[in-house]
C-alpha positions in Angstrom: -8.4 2.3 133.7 -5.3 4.0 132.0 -4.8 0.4 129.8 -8.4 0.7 128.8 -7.8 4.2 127.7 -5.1 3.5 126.2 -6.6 0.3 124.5 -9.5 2.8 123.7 -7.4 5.7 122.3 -5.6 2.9 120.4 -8.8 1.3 118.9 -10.3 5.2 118.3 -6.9 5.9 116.1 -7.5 2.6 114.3 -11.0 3.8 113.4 -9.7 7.0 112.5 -7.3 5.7 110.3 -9.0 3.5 108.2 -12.0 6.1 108.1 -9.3 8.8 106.7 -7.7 6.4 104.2 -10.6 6.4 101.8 -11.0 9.9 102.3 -7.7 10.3 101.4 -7.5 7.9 97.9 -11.4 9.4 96.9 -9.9 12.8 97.5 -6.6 12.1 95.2 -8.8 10.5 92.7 -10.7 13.3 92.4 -7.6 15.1 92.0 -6.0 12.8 89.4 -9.6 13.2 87.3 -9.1 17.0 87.6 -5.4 17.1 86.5 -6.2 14.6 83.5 -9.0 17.0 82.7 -6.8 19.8 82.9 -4.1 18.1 80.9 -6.7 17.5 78.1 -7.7 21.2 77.8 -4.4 22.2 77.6 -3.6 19.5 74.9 -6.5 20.9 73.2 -5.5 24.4 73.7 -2.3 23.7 72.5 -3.5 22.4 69.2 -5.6 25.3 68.8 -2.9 27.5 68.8 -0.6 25.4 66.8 -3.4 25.3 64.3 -3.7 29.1 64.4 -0.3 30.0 63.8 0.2 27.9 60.5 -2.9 29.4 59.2 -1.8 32.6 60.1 2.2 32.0 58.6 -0.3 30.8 55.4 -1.8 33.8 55.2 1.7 35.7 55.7 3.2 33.7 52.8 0.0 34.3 50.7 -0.3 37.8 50.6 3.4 38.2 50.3 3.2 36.4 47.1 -0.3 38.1 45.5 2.2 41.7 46.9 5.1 40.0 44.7 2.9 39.7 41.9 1.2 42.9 42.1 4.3 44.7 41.8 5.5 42.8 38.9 2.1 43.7 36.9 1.4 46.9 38.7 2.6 48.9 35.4 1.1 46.9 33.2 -1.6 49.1 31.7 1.0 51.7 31.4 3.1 49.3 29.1 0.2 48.2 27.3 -0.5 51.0 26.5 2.9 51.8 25.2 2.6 48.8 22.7 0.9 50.9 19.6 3.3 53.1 20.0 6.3 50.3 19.7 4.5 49.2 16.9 4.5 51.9 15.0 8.1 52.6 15.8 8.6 49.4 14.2 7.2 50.1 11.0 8.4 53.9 11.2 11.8 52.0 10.9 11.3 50.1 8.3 10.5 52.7 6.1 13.2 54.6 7.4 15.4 52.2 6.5 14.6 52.4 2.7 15.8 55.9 3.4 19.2 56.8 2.6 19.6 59.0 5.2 22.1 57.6 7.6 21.5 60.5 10.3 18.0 59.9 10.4 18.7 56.2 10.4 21.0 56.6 13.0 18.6 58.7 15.2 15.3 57.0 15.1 17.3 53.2 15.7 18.9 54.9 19.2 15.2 56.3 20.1 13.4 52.9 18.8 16.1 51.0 21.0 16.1 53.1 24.2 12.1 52.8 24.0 12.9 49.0 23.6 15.7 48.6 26.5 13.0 51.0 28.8 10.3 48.2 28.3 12.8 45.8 28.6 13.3 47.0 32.3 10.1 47.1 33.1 9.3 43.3 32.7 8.2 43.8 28.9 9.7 40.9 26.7 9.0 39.4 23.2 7.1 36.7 22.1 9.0 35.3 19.5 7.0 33.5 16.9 8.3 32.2 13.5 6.2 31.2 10.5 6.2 27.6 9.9 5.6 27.0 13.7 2.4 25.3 14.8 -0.3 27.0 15.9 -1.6 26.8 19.2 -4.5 28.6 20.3 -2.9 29.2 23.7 -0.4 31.1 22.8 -1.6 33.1 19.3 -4.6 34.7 18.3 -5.5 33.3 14.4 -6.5 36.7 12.4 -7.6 34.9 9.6 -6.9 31.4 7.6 -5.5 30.7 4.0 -4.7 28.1 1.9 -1.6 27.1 2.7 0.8 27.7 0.1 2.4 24.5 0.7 1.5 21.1 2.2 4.3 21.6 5.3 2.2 24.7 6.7 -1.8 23.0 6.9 -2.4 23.9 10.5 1.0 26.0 11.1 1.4 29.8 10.9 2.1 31.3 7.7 2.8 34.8 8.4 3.2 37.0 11.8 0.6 40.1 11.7 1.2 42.0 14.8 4.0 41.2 17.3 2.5 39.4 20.7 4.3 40.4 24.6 4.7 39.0 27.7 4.8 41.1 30.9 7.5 38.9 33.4 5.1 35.2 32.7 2.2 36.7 31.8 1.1 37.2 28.4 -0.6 41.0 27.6 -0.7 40.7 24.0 -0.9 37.5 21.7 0.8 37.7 18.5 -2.0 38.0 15.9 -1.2 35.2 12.9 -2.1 33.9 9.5 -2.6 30.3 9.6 -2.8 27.7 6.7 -5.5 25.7 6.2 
């Protein structure tokens, strides 16, 4: 009787064993669905965030450059408004200049240059225009045509009116010229 228990316990361990293996291999496949599944979310996760933060750095560099350029226009109705005032300290000098008065010469020039060099500072610069150049309507405003007193200046500017200014790369005032026709 022992060998037929043990023959029995042998065959029952047998039984066992092959009834636990595909236990075992549904179990880790299971197991190896749930940690592909998990890999995936995380994956996806991952590129979320990834996704996130360059949109986010975007929005950093962005704003930074709209505050850049802010700065550099904040004054500019402060300058524009300034730009009568240079005007007429333009012309105030060049009838001062017909003057003979060398003090009074002397005086307006440093104030008309300080006013100048303060603009300057500021962002304020010149655009320089030249009669004889060719108009373009991006850059100048036409006041008026003429007949151009020679056949070189059909479609070029003929005279400069009113000085035009850029504030750092923007224009904020267009020179205003005569063109030939």
């Amino acid at each position: 009787m022992s060998k037929k228990n043990k023959n029995n316990e042998d065959v029952k361990d047998q039984v066992e064993e092959v009834l636990d293996a595909p236990i075992e291999e549904s179990e880790t496949t299971e197991e190896v669905d749930i940690e592909t599944q998990l890999r995936e979310d995380l994956e996806k996760e991952k590129d979320k965030f990834l996704r996130l933060f360059a949109e986010f750095e975007n929005y950093k560099k962005r704003t930074s450059k709209e505050r850049i350029e802010l700065f550099k226009t904040a004054g500019q109705d402060i300058v524009q408004s300034m730009l009568p005032v240079l005007d007429d300290f333009d012309r105030a000098k060049k009838e001062i200049n017909k003057s003979e008065d060398k003090e009074l010469i002397k005086g307006i020039e440093l104030i008309h240059n300080k006013l100048k060099e303060t603009l300057k500072n500021k962002g304020l610069s010149e655009v320089v225009v030249e009669a004889g150049e060719v108009f373009n309507a991006d850059n100048h405003e036409a006041i008026t045509q003429i007949p151009a007193p020679s056949d070189d200046l059909k479609g070029k500017i003929v005279d400069v009116i009113e000085k035009g200014y850029k504030l750092g790369d923007k224009i904020i005032r267009f020179p205003k010229v005569v063109t030939g026709q």
